[in-house]
N, C-alpha and C positions, 0 to 999 in steps of 0.2 A: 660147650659153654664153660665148663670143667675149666678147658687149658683157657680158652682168651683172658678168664680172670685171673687164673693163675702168673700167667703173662704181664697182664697187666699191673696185677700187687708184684710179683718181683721187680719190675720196670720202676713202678712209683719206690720200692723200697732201695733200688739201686740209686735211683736221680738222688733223692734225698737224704741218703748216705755220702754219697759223692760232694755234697754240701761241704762237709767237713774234710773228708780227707783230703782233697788236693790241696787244698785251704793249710791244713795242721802236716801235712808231707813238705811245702815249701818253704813255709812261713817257719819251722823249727830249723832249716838247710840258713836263711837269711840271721836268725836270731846266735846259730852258729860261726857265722860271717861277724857281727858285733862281739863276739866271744871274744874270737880271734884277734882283732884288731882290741879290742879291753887287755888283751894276755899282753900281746907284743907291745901296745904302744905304753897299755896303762891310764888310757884316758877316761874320765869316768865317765862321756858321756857317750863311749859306747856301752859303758854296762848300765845306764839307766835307760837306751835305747832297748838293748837286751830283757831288762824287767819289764819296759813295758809291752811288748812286742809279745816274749813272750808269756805273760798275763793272756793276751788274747790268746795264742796257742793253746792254752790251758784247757781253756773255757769251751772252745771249740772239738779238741783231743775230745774229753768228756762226751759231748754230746755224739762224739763219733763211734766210738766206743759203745752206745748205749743203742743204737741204729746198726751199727754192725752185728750186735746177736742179733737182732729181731731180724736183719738180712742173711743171716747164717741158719737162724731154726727154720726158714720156709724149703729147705731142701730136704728137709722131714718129712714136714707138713704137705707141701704144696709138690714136691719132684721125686715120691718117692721110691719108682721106678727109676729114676734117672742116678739117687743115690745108691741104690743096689747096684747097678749098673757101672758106676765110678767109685764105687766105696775103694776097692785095688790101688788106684790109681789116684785121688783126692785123698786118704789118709796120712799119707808121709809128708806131704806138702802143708798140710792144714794141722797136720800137729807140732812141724817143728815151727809154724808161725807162730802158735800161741808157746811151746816154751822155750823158743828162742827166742824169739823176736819181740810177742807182747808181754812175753814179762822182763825182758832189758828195758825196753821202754817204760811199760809202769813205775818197774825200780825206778829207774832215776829221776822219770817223772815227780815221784813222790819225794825224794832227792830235793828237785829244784824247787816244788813248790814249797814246802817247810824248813826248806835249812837254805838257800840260795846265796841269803846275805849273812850266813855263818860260813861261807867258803872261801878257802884261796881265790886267788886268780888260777891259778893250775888245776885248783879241783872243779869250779864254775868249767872253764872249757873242757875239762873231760867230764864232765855230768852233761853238760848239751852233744858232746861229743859221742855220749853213748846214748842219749836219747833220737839222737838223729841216724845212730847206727840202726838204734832198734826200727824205727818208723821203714828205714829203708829195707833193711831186711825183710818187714811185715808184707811190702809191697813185692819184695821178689816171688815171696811165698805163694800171695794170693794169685800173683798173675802166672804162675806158675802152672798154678792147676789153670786158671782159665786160659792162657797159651795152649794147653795140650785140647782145649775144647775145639777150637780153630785148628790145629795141627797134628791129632793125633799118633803120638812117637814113643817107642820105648815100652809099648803093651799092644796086645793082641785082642782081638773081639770071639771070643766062644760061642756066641748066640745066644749070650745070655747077660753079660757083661765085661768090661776090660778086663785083662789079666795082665799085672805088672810083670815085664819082662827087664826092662834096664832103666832103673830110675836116674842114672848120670845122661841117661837119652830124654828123658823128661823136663829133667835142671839145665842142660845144653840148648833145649828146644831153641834155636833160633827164633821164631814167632816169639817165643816168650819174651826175650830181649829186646828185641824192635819195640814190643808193647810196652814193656817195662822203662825206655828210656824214653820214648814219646811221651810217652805218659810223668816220667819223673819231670823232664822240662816242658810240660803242659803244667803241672803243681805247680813247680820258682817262677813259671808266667804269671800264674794267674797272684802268686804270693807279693811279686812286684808289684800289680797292679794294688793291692789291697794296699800293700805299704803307703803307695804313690798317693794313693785315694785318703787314704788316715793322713797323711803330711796334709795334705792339701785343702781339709777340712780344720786342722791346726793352724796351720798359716793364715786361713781365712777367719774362723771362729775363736782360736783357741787363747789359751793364755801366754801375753808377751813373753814372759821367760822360758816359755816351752818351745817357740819357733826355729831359735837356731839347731836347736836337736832335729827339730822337724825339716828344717832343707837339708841335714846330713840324710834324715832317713829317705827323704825325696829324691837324694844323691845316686842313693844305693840303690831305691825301687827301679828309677828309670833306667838306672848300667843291665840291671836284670830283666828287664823287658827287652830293651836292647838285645843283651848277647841271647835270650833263649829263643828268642820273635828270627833273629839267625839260624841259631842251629838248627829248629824244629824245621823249615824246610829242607833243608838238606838234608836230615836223616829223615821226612817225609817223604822222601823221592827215592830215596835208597829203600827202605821202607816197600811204596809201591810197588819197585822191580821185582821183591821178593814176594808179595802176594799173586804175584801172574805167577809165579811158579807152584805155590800153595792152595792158592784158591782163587782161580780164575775166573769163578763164578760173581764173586764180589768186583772182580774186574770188569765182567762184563756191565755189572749194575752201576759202579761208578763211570763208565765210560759209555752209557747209552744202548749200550748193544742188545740188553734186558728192558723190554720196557714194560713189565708189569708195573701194577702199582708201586710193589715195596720197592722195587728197586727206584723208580721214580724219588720215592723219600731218600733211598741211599742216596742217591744221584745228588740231589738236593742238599742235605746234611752236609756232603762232600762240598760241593763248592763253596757254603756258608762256611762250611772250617778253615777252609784256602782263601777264602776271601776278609774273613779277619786277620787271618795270617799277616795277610799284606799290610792293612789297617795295622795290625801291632807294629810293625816291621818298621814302617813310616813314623807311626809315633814315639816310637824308641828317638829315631834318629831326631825328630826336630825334638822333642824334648831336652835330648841330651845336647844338639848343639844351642840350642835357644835355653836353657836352664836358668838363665839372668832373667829373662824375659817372664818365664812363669815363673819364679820366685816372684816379682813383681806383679806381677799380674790377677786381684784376683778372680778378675774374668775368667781367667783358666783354669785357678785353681777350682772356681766352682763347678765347672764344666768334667776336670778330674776326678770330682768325687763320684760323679754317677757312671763311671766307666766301665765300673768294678763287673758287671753281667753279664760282659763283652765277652771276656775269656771264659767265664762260664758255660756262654752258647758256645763258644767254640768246643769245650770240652764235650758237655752232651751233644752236639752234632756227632763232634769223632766217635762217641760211646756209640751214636746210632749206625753209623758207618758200620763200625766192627762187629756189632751183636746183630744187626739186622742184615748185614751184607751176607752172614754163614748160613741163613736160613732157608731150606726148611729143615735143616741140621742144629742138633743142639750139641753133639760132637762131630764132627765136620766129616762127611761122607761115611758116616754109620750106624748114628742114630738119628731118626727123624725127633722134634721135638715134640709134636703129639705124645711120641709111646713114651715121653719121660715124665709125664704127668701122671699123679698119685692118684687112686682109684677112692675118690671120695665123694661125698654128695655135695652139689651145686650151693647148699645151702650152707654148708661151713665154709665153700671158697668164699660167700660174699659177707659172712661177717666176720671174717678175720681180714679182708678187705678193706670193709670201713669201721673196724675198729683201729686199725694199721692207719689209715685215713684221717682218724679222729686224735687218735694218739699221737703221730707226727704232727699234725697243726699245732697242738699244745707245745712240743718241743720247740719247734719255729718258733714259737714266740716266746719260749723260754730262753734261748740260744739270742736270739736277738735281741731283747730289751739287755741282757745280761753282758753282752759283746757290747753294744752302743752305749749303754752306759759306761763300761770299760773305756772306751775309747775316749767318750768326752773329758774323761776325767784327768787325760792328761798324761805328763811323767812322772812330775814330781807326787800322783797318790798313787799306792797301791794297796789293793785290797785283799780277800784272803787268807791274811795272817802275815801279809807281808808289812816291812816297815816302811815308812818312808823315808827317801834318800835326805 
């Protein structure tokens, strides 16, 4: 009983982690794209694009940030056989995240939010410039260590736990890269849609002086559904060839050959991911060619705004794919996941469960009224200490 709950609070504390980040990984890569084009062209409505755009990042950062420790202390709590076990191997990767990566980010985070409209044009693009450094970095980190759970390289197993032997064999991890760029163009997917979804809701509800910003920002979500609803196949397939050489076990669960239950769900997961694929793949292109059409339209724009949980499920499909396809491995052909659960009583798994439980419900609805009100409000207001244009 121990693991299934443990199981299942790290699962609910990854889903709803994962809220934020793909969300605040894209959306700050797209607010960097308005930078850019404010530096070169000089025009302001890509910098009041940029204010409000990223206002939402902000909001969203935050909450992710406050969801990622409470996902980081349960490998104390709830795996702590499994952190003995990886403490070698999870220490260099998890501490150059937080001071490399999360404190470039915070800085400049803190940067844009307080001084944004006291910057050059030079110093704006390089303050979003190293904020998107930092985000990106954060994600090499983490998936760094989780690649080597799928691929164990670069350390040895004693019988007791890894032993780091070549940590440039860790950073190289191939797995970890496949994951990490799936994964990056899975975030600018799902950031496009959020954009396309906010234009669309502007267009339809919002204020007349706000809409010509909003089909620029509609311009740009849909080119990025577009090219990323592209590439994700392709490096999905390249992708595949390399898990039959790594784990062919997952192969056989995506490909029928396993028909236990869980692989059944892999199975499942997988096509839902592939089959949105395509759904994005098709909606890039007629959007982008028909764009006159849903500017006018707004049958469609209303139909756009509730798009937005599409790429969501495709995300946690793929999530389930990956984490469910290694098991009954929690580092992939060495430890079973059973033996990385912490020797605790049944009674503390279940209420730090549904306190975990009770405590994200609150955030959801902190995060959400605080985002949708953001959003209604426009471009021309911003709030937080910021001024208006």
């Amino acid at each position: 009983m121990v693991e299934i709950l443990s199981r299942l609070q790290f699962a609910l504390t990854i889903a709803f982690h994962f809220i934020f980040v793909p969300l605040t990984v894209g959306l700050i890569i797209i607010v960097l794209v308005f930078e850019f084009r404010y530096y070169r062209k000089g025009e302001e409505k890509f910098k009041k694009l940029s204010n409000y755009f990223s206002d939402i990042f902000l909001i969203n950062y935050a909450f992710g940030i406050v969801t990622g420790i409470a996902m980081t202390v349960q490998f104390g709590t709830n795996w702590g056989n499994f952190s003995i076990a990886m403490g070698d191997v999870f220490g260099s990767p998890l501490v150059l995240e937080a001071i490399i990566a999360f404190f470039l980010e915070s800085t400049f985070n803190g940067i844009w939010f307080f001084r944004r409209h006291a910057l050059s044009k030079g110093l704006r693009l390089l303050t979003v410039a190293m904020i998107t450094a930092g985000t990106t970095l954060s994600a090499v980190w983490i998936i760094t260590a989780n690649g080597f759970m799928h691929n164990p390289v670069g350390a040895t197993w004693n019988g007791t736990k890894m032993v780091l032997e070549d940590f440039g064999q860790i950073v190289l991890n191939p797995y970890t890269w496949y994951m990490f760029v799936h994964n990056h163009l899975s975030a600018i997917l799902l950031s496009g849609f959020v954009v396309l979804a906010i234009s669309s809701w502007h267009l339809l509800k919002g204020k007349a002086e706000d809409k010509e910003l909003f089909k620029t920002a509609a311009r740009y979500g849909t080119w990025i559904i577009l090219i990323t609803s592209i590439l994700l196949p392709v490096l999905g397939n390249s992708y595949l060839a390399y898990l039959n050489t790594v784990q062919p076990t997952k192969i056989d669960m995506i490909t029928g050959l396993d028909t236990a239950a869980l692989a059944v769900v892999v199975r499942l997961s997988f096509h839902v991911m592939v089959g949105l694929g395509f759904v994005f793949l098709g909606f890039g292109i007629y959007t982008t060619v028909f764009r006159k059409r849903y500017e006018q339209s707004p049958t469609l724009q209303k139909y756009y705004i509730y798009l937005v949980p599409l790429p969501y499920i495709a995300i946690i499909a793929g999530w389930l794919v990956t984490e469910l396809g290694r098991q009954p491995w929690i580092i992939y052909g060495i430890m079973e996941t059973s033996a990385g659960v912490s020797d605790v009583p049944v009674s503390q798994v279940w209420f730090s469960l549904i306190t975990i439980v009770l405590f994200y419900g609150i955030l959801f609805v902190m995060d959400y009224v605080l985002t949708i009100a953001r959003i209604k409000k426009g471009i021309l207001a911003h709030e937080g200490g910021v001024v208006n244009e």
